[in-house]
N, C-alpha and C positions, 0 to 999 in steps of 0.2 A: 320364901326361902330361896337363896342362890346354891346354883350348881357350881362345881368347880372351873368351869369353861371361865363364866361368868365372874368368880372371887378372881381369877386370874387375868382376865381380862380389866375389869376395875384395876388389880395392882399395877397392871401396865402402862396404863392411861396416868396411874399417879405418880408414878416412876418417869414420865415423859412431859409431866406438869413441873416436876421438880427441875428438870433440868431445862425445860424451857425459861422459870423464873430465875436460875442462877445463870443461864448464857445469856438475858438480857439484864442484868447488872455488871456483867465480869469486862464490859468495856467502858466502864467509870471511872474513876480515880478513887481510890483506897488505899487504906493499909496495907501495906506484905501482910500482914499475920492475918486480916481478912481474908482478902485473895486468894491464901496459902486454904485458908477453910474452906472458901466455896469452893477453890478447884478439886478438893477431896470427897468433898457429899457431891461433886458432879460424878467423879469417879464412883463410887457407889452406887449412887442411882443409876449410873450405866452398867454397873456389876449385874444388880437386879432385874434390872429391863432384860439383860443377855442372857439370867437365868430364867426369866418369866419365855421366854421364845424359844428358848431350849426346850425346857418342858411342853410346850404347845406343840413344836415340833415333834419329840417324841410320840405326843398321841394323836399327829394328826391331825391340831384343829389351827385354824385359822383363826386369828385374833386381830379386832378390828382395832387401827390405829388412832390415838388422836385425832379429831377431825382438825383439818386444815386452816377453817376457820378458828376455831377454840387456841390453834396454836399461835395464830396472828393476833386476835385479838388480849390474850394473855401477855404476850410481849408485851404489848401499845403500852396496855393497860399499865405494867411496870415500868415500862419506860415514861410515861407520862407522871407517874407515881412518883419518878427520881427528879423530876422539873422543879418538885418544892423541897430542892433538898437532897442532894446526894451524900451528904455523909454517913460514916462506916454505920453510927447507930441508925439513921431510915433504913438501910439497908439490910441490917440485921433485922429490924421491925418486921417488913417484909418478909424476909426469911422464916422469922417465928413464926407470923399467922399464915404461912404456904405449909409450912410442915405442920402446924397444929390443925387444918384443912385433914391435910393427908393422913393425919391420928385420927382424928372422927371418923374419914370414911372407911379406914383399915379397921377399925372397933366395930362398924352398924355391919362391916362385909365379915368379921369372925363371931359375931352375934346371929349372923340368917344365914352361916355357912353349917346346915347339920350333918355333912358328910364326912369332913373332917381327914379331906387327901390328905396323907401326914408330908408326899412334897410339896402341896400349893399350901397346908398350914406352915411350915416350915416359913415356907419364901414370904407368907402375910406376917411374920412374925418378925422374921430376919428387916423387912420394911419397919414396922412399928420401932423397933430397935434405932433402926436408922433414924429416923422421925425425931425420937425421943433423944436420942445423940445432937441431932443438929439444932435442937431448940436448946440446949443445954451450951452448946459449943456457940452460940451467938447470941445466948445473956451477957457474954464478955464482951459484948460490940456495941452494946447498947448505950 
């Protein structure tokens, strides 16, 4: 079972994955109406992240960031992904399987979460929402 430290820390790291896979696509060539999309789930994912560091703040804790590595290699890995292929539908592919990533692990962290902080449940939920948004808003890309 996860403590709240822990659910809250995981949502951060996913909230900073998200936006690492959409700032290494967003200097590609696309659609406006693409573009228009990912720059919006980047804006929410930074909504999140701002709300996940607020709340750590408030109690104090210290939450460990992305590693450095993890955020280098994530890039590559997408940028190398766009070499067979940049079009708006690879790029929505992408999209779906990062955010349907980040639904799994926001489901296994509110499945071993039994404390049930109603703001870290809130902010895991408000995420899954997001998740469930952006896999929906880039079936149109595909």
């Amino acid at each position: 079972m996860k403590n709240s430290k822990e659910i809250l820390s995981s949502l951060l790291k996913t909230t900073q994955m998200g936006q690492i896979g959409i700032r290494s696509v967003l200097d590609t060539s696309m659609r406006p109406g693409l573009r228009k999309a990912l720059e919006s789930q980047l804006h929410e994912y930074d909504s999140i992240e701002s709300e996940a560091h607020a709340i750590a703040t408030q109690r104090g804790w210290e939450l460990p960031e992305l590693d450095p590595t993890v955020r280098f290699m994530t890039d590559m890995m997408t940028r190398m992904k766009l070499t067979r292929g940049n079009s708006d539908s690879r790029i929505a592919d992408m999209m779906i399987q990062g955010n349907t990533k980040g639904m799994i692990k926001g489901l296994k962290n509110i499945h071993q979460y039994p404390e049930q902080d109603q703001q870290i449940s809130i902010l895991s939920q408000k995420l899954l929402d997001c998740e469930t948004a952006n896999i929906r808003q880039m079936q149109g890309f595909l």
